[in-house]
N, C-alpha and C positions, 0 to 999 in steps of 0.2 A: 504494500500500500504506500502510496507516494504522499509526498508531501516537505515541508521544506524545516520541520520541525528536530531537532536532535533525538534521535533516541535512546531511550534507558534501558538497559539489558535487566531482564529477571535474575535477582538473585535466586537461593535454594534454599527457603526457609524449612523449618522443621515444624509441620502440624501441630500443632497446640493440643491439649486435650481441651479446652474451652471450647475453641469452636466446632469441632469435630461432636462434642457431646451435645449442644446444642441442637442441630439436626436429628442425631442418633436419635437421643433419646424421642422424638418425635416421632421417626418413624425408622423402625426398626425391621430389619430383613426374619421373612419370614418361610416356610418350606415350598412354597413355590414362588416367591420374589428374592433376589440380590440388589444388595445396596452399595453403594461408590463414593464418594465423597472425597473433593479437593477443594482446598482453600490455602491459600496463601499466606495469611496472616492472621492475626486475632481483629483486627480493623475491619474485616470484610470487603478488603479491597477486591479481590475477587473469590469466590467461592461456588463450586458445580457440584450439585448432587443428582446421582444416576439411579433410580431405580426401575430395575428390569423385573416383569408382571409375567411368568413363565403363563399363569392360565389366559391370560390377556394377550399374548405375543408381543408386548411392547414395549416398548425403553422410553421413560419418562426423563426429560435433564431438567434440572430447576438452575436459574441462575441468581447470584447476587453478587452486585457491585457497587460502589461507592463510586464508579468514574465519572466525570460530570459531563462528556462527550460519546463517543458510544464504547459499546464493547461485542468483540468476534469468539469465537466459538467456532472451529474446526477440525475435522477428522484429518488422521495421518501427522507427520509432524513437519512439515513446508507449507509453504502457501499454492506454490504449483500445484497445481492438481484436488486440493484442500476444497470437501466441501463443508460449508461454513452457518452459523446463523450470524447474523448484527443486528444488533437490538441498542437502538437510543427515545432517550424518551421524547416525547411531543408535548411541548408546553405551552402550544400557542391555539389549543382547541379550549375554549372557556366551560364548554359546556361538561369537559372531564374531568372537573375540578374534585370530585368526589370520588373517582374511579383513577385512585392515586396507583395503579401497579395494572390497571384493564387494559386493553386492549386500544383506546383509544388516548392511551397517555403514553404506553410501550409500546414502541414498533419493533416489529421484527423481521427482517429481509433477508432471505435466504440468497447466499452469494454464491460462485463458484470461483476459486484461486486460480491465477493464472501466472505468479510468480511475483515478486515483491514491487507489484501493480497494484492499485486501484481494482478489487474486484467486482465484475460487472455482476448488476441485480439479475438471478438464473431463479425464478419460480422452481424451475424442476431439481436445483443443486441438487438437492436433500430429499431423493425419494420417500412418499410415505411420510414426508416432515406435516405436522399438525398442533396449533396453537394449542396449548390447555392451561387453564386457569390454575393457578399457583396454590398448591391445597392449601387450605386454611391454619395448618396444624404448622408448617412452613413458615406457612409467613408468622404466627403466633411466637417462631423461636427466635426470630430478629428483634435487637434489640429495640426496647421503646424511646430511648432519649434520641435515639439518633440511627433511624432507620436507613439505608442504601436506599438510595435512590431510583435506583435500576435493579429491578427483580423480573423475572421472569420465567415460564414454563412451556415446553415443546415436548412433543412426544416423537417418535420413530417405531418402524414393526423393530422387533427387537433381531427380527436373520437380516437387515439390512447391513452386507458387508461394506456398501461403499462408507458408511458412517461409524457402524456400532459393530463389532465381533462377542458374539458368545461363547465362541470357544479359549481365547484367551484374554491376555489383557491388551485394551484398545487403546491407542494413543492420539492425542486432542493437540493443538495449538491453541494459545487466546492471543486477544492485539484488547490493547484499553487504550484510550486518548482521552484530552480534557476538552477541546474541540467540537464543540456539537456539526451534524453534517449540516450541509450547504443550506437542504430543504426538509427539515426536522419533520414535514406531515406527509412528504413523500416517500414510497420505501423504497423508489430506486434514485434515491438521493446521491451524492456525491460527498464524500468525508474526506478531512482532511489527513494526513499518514500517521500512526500511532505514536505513542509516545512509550508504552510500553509492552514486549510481548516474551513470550517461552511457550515452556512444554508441558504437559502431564500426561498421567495416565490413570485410566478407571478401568476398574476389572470386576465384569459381573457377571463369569463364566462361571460358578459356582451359586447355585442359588443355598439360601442359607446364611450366608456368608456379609461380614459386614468389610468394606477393605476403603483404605486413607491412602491418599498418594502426595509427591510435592513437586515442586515446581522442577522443571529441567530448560535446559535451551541447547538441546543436542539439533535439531536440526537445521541450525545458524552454524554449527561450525561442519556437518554435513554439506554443507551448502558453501560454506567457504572451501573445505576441503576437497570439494569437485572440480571448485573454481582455479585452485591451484594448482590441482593434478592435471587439469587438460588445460593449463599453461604450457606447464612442464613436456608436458605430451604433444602439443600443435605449436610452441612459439619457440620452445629455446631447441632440444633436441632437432626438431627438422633443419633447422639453418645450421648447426654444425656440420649433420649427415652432408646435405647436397653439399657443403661447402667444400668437404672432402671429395666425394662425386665431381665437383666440378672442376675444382685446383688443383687438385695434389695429387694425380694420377702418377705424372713421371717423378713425383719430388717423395714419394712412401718407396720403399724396398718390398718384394717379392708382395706386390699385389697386393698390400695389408689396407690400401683405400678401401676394396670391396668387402674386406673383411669387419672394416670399422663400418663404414654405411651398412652391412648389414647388419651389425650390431647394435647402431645407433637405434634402427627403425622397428627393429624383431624385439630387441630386448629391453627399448626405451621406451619408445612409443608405445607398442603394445601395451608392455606393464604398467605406465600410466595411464593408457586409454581406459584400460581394464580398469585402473582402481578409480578411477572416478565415473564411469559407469555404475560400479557398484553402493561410491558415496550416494549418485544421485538416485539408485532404487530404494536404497534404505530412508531415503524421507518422503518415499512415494505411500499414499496409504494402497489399502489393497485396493483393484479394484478401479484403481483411476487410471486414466489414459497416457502410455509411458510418452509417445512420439507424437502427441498432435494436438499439445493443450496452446502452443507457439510455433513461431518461427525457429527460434533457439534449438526447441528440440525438434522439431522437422529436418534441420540441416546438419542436425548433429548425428541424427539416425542415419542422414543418409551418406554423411564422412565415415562412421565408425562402422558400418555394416556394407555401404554400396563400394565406396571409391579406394576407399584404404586396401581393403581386399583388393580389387581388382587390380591396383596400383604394384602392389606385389607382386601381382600374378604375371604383371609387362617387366618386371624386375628381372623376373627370371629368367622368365625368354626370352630378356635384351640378353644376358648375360649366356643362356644354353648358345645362343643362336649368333655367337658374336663371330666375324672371322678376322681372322687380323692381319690379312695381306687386302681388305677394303680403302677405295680413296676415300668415303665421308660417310657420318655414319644414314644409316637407311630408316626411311620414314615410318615401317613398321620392324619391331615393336620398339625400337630405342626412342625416336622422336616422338612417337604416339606417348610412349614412359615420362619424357621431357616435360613434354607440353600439358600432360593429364595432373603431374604433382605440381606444377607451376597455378594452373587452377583450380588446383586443389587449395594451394596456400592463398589466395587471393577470399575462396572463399572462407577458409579459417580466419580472418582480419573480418571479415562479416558479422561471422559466428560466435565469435568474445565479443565483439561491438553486442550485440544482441545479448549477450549474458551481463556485462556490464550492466547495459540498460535495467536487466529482470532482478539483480540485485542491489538496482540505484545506488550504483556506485559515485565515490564521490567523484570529484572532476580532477582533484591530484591525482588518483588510482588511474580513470581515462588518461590523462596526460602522460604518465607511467607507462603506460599499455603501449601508446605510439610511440613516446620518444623510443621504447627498445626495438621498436619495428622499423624504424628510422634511422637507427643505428647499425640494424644488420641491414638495411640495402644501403646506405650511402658508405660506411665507416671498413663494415665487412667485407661487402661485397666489390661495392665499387672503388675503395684504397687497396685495401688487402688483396683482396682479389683479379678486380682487373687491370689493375696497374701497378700494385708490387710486385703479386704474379704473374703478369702478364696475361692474363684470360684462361678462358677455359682451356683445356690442357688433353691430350689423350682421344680425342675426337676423329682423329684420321688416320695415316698411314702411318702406324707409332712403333714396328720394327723393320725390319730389313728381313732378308731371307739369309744372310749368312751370320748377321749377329743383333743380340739381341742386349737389352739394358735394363737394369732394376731399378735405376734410382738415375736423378741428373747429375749428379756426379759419373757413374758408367758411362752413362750419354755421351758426357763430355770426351771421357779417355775412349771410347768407339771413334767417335768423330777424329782425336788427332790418329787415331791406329788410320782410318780410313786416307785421311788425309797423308799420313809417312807412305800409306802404299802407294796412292798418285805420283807423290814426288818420285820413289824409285819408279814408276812405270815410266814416267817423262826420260828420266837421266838414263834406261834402257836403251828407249827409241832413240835420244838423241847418239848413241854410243852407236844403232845401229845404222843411222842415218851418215855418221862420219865412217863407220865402215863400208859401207857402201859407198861414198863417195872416196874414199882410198880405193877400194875395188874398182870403179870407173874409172878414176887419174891414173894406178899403176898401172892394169892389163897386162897380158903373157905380151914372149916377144915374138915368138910363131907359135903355130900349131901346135909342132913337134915339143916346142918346150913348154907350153900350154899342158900336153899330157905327162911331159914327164914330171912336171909340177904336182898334180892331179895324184900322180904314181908315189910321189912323196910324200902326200898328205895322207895318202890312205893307209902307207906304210907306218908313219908317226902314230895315226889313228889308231893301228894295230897293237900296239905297243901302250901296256898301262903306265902311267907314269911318265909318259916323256912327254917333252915339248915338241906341240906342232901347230901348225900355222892354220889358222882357220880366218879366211877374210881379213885376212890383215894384221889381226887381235891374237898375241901368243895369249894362252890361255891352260894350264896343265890341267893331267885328269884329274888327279888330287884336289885340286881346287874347284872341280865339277864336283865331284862326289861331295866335298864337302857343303856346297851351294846345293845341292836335291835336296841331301838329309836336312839341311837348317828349314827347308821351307816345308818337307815332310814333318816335320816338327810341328811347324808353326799350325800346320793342317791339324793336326792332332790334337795341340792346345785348343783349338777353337772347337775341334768338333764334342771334346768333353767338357770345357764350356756347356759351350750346346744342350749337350745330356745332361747337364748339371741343372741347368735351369728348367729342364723340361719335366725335370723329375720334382723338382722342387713345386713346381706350377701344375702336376698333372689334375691336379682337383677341381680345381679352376681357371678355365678356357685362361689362356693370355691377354692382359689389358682388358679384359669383357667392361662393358659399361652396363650402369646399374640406374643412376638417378644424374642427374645434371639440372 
């Protein structure tokens, strides 16, 4: 419920036997009724008693309060979902003046919660909800110097689970204000936002039985504890994952990016999607609608159950399906992967905007919310990222077919290897290109000594170890054999290299892409 007033949080006082005997003794549980009873303080600030009528089917609440604005009354323990009565009194019919607690002096509007809103006036909230006159024996137990000013009495069938359970113990919400609403003789009036609210609970699954409960405000920090788990869940984890995904492909050793992203998402995201899921069912009552009381939870059902799934599902296939002798990466499934968590994350900035909202957050908490959203795309993304790192990373043709690198460091020592062998292939050709041109400038001087030349080199040739004249260039065999073996060598080092890395990598495809 909105409004511009500060709120007091419910203490957890301790039932008095004063008040408590008060009622009791009035009306006491009997073999086919169970009696309930909370109250908060010995002042009668607020005070509910439940009696459930096994031969009747009905569940009777009685109210009393002292607020001078109105006061709520809810099943379950949040207001999402919460169905509710409000009851304020009408002090502007003259003709009520004697029917100080009737019908015409207490209104009572049966509301329906839609989260920490303004609930709209729902005739139907409260199936089976019906006014009844406040037993007389009731009101007899209120004090006479100084009677509450707000009393009141409602019945329900008593199997109505969206309100009332009889099989165990039911838990209620109240909200109290000093505020009277907008239009005191309207019941779909407009109020302003409480000033004080919590928890209880009434248990009248035992008939026979008399049972006192106290005050709680467990489902405010439910409520908070959702709000902070699918933070954790949708705003800080996702922006480190893709950050890795995106950056740091060649700058992590043996492929450990895809191993953190999928850490980050399996074992981050999930376990916090999960646990705030679970915060937000635990202050659902039974019985109420989990995915369609808002917006909030329409988009949340359908991140956590539609897209997230799926989003995984492109994960893996970008990753099974990757090749890595491709020039850019392919529009399915890697860019379909891309562009799905890209709007995925646009709608998560919706999806907290909207939760904010449902628990009227203040405007420092919004300001919060942005400036960190504000910081990972300008600070993270766009310093860190695209400009220190230089951009995204690992997106193309990111090895060669004879050698391969784990980190930009390797990169770097591949590139000068690559580069030393250019330079020897140059100073080859050039050696051959002057042997050749001494082969052209000398020539035989006839035919005849053309072969006997010819005769001599093949004889030299025959001969291990000697020197013999080949195009110009003496050159021994020794020093051939010793030039195979060095570059047999070198073949060797690279091709177990090679094996080394493929073994190390055989789990997952090479460089696969996951999220970007």
């Amino acid at each position: 419920m909105r409004g511009k007033g500060k709120r007091r949080r419910a203490t957890t006082p301790t039932t008095t036997t004063t008040t408590i005997s008060g009622w009791s003794q009035a009306i006491n549980s009997t073999a086919t009724t169970a009696v309930a009873q909370f109250c908060m303080d010995t002042t009668w600030q607020l005070c509910v008693l439940c009696v459930r009528d096994s031969s009747l089917g009905l569940a009777r609440f009685t109210v009393a309060s002292t607020a001078r604005g109105w006061i709520g009354v809810g099943s379950g323990s949040a207001m999402a979902g919460a169905r509710m009565v409000v009851a304020w009194r009408n002090d502007t019919d003259s003709n009520a003046a004697a029917d100080y607690y009737g019908a015409l002096r207490v209104v009572l509007s049966p509301r329906l919660g839609v989260g920490e809103m303004l609930p709209p006036y729902a005739p139907d909230a409260v199936p089976g909800f019906a006014r009844e006159p406040t037993p007389p024996e009731l009101l007899a137990a209120l004090p006479a110097d100084a009677p509450p000013p707000l009393v009141f009495s409602f019945s329900v069938p008593a199997n109505n689970s969206l309100f009332l359970t009889t099989l165990a113990s039911s838990v209620f919400i109240y909200a109290l204000a000093d505020a009277p609403p907008a239009v005191p003789s309207a019941v779909a009036s407009a109020f302003a936002q409480h000033n004080l609210d919590g928890g209880f609970s009434l248990d009248v699954s035992r008939l026979g039985h008399d049972y006192a409960s106290t005050a709680t405000s467990l489902h405010i920090d439910l409520v908070l504890l959702h709000a902070g788990l699918m933070f954790v869940a949708w705003s800080i984890i996702p922006a480190f994952a893709i950050f890795i995904a995106r950056y740091l492909k060649v700058h992590l050793a043996n492929n450990s990016w895809f191993v953190l992203h999928l850490a980050f998402f399996l074992g981050g995201v999930s376990l916090f999607a999960i646990g705030g899921l679970v915060a937000v069912e635990m202050h659902l009552v039974a019985g109420s609608p989990r995915f369609s009381s808002s917006s909030h939870a329409i988009i949340g059902a359908l991140l956590v159950f539609g897209l997230y799934p799926l989003q995984l599902i492109f994960g893996f296939l970008a990753n099974a399906l990757f090749v890595p002798t491709r020039s850019t990466a392919p529009i399915w499934p890697d860019r379909v992967h891309w562009w799905l968590g890209r709007a995925m994350m646009v709608l998560v900035l919706v999806q907290m905007q909207l939760g904010l909202q449902l628990i009227n957050a203040s405007q420092s908490v919004v300001a919060l919310f942005w400036s960190w959203n504000v910081f990972i795309v300008f600070a993270m993304y766009g310093y860190l990222g695209e400009f220190w790192l230089g951009g995204q990373s690992g997106h193309g043709v990111i090895q060669s077919p004879e050698f391969e690198y784990d980190s930009a460091f390797e990169l770097a020592e591949t590139r000068q290897h690559l580069q030393r062998q250019r330079r020897r292939r140059q100073r080859q050709q050039e050696q051959r290109r002057q042997i050749n041109d001494t082969t052209d400038s000398g020539g035989g001087n006839g035919d005849d000594g053309g072969v006997e030349d010819d005769d001599d080199d093949e004889t030299l040739r025959d001969q291990p170890g000697a020197d013999y004249a080949t195009q110009g260039v003496i050159i021994t065999g020794v020093e051939q054999q010793q030039n195979e073996q060095q570059q047999h060598e070198q073949q060797q080092e690279h091709q177990q290299e090679h094996q080394q890395r493929q073994q190390r990598r055989r789990w997952i495809p090479e460089n696969s892409l996951f999220l970007t």
